[in-house]
Each structure stands twice: as C-alpha cells, then as structure tokens.
N, C-alpha and C positions, 0 to 999 in steps of 0.2 A: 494323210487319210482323208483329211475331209477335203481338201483339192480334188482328191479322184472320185469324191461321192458327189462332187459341183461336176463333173464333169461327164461322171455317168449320168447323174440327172439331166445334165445338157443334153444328151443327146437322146436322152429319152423324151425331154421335148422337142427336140427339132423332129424326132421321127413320128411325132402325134400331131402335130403343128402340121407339116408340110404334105398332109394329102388334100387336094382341093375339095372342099367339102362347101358348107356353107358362105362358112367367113370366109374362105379364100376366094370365093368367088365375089362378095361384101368390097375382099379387101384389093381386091384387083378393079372392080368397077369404080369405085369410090379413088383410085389413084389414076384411072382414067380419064375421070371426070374432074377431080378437085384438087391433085397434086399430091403429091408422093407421105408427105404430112398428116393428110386424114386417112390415107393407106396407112399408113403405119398404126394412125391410134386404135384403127380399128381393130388392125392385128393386137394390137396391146391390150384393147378389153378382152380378147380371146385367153393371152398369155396370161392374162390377172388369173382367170376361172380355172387354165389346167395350172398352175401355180396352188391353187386353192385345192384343187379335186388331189393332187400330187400330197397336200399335206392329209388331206383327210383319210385319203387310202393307207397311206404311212403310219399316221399314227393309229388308225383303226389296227393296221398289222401288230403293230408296239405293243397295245393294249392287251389284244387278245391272243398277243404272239405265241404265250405260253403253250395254250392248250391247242395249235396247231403245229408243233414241233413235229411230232408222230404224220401229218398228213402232207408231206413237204413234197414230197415225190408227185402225190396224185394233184397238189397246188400247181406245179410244175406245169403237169400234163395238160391240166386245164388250162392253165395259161396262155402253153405253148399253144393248144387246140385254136384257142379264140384269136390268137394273132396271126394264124395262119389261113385261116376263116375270113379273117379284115382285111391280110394282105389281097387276098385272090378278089373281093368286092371291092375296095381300091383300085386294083390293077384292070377292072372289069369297067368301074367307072367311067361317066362320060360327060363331063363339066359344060356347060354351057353357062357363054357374058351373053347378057342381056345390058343397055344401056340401061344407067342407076346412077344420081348424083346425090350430093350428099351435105349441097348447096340451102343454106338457109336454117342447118343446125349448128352451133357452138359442137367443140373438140368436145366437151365433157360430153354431150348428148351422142356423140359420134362413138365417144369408145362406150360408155352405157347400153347401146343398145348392140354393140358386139359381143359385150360381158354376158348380158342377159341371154343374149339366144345361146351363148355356151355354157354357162351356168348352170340353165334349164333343160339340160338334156341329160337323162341319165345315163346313156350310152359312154359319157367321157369319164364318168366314175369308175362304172366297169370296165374301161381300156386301160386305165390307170389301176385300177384293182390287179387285173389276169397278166401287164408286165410285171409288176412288183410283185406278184407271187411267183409269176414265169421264173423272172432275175435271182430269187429267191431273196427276195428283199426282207422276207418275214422272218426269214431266220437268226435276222440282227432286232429283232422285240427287245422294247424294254430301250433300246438306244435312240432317245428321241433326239441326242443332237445330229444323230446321224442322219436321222430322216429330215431333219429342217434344214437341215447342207444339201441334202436329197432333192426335197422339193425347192430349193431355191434352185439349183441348177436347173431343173422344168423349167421354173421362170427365165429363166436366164435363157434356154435353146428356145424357149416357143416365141420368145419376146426378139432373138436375133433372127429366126426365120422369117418375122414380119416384115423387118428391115431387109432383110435381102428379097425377102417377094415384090416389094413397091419400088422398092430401088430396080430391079430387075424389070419390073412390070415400066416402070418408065424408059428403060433406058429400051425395051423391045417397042413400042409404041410404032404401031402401022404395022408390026412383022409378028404380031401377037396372034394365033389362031387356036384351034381344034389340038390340031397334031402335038403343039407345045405343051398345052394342059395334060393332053394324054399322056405325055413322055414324063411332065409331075406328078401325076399320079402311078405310074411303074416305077420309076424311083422309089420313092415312099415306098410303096407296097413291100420293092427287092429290101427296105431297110428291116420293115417290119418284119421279113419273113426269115432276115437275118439274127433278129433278137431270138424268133420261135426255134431257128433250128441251134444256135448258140444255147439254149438252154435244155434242147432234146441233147445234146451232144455233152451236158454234164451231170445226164444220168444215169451214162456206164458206170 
C-alpha cells in the first residue's frame, strides 16, 4: 500500500515538476553555465517546496476530510476543470534561455533561491490542492500516514525530474533550442490532461 502511494505521489511530481516554467528555465541556464550540479540543486530547492505544498494540501484534505465526503464528485470536477485549464496553458507556452550563470554563489544560496521563488507562489498550492481532490485523494482523510507516503513520493518525482532535466540539458549542449522546450512543455501538458481525464472517466 504505501509503495503505490510513493509511487503515485511520484508521478504526481514528475507531472508538476516537468513543465518548463520558471525554474526550468533557472535550472537549465544555471547547467549551461555552471555544470550539471548547480542544475540540479536548483531543481531540488524546487522539489523541497512541491514536497512541502504536497504535504500541506494532504493533510489539510486529512483534517477537514470529514465534512467534504458529501462533495467528492463536484471536488472531482473542479479538479479535473483546473488541470485541463493548465494543461492547454502549458501546451500554449513558449519558454525562452536567456544567458544566466550562477557563478560566485555557494550551493546553499543556489538551491535557496529556487526554494523561495517556488514556495512563494500560491499557484503550486492550488495545483497540488485540484489533483489531490481530482485523484480523490480526500477521500482517504484522517489517513495521515498515507499522505506523508503521498507527499514523499512528490518529493521523490519532482526531485528525479531535476536530475534528468540537467543531465539531459547537458548531454543536448549546442543542439538545445525552441523546438525542444516546446516539445517539454506538450508532454507535460499530454500528462497533465491525462490525470484530468483519468479522473472524469471515474465518475460514471
């Protein structure tokens, strides 16, 4: 049981993780410029925050799971609504590197300031809120070792998508453009809109 709640949580952070948004963009110049090492830490202060937002949304579900039993369907709907909303802006998106080095800071200062700007967005709350109500994650309240199996696996997908973005990102070096970013952000999107209709589809 709680292998497949590490695992669903994985991949609910690889699929929050892997649209090139800020920090991807962070975490791709910073391994351009300074080697695949500070790519990654930077990807990891990202992975700390949806780690953290993963446990907050969870156990808020836990808490006041109770008196949302009766509203599971219309949690659903919403859910699904808002992930289908993100995939199509995702998929719409259009990433641009600007040169950024990352040269003349300590690792702690490196992943700190990828923490913060993900931390301080309340958008990651709410993406983390509308799957785990999508997934009907609420309907297991009151189970909080389930959710902290839950939120580790976030940790766990958001923190291996960094590792493969910088490792990735180095090994394209010179052959890195436009086209490739676009074609990460349709993926993602196709994941995200994979979770929206996986959850329309279990409430025949």
């Amino acid at each position: 049981m709680h292998i497949s709640l590490i695992l669903h949580g994985l991949l609910v952070g690889l699929a929050i993780a892997a649209p090139i948004g800020p920090i991807g963009i962070l975490c791709i110049q910073r391994t351009l410029a300074d080697g695949v090492l500070r790519g990654v830490v930077t990807g990891f202060g990202a992975a700390t925050a949806h780690g953290l937002y993963a446990a907050i949304a969870g156990f808020g579900f836990a808490v006041i799971g109770d008196t949302l039993t009766g509203g599971q369907v219309a949690l659903r709907l919403l859910g699904s609504g808002y992930l289908i909303y993100l995939a199509l802006r995702i998929a719409r998106a259009e990433p641009h590197i600007q040169a950024a080095s990352g040269r003349g800071r300590g690792l702690l200062a490196t992943y700190l300031s990828s923490f913060l700007v993900d931390i301080t967005s309340p958008g990651t709350l709410l993406l983390f809120a509308a799957i785990f109500a999508g997934l009907g994650t609420t309907s297991a309240a009151g189970r909080y070792d389930a959710t902290a199996f839950l939120a580790l696996g976030v940790l766990v997908g958001s923190g291996l998508w960094w590792v493969i973005l910088s490792n990735g990102v180095n090994l394209l070096r010179g052959r890195l453009d436009q086209t490739w970013l676009r074609w990460v952000n349709r993926f993602s999107a196709l994941i995200l809109l994979g979770f929206a209709l996986f959850v329309l589809a279990g409430l025949r």
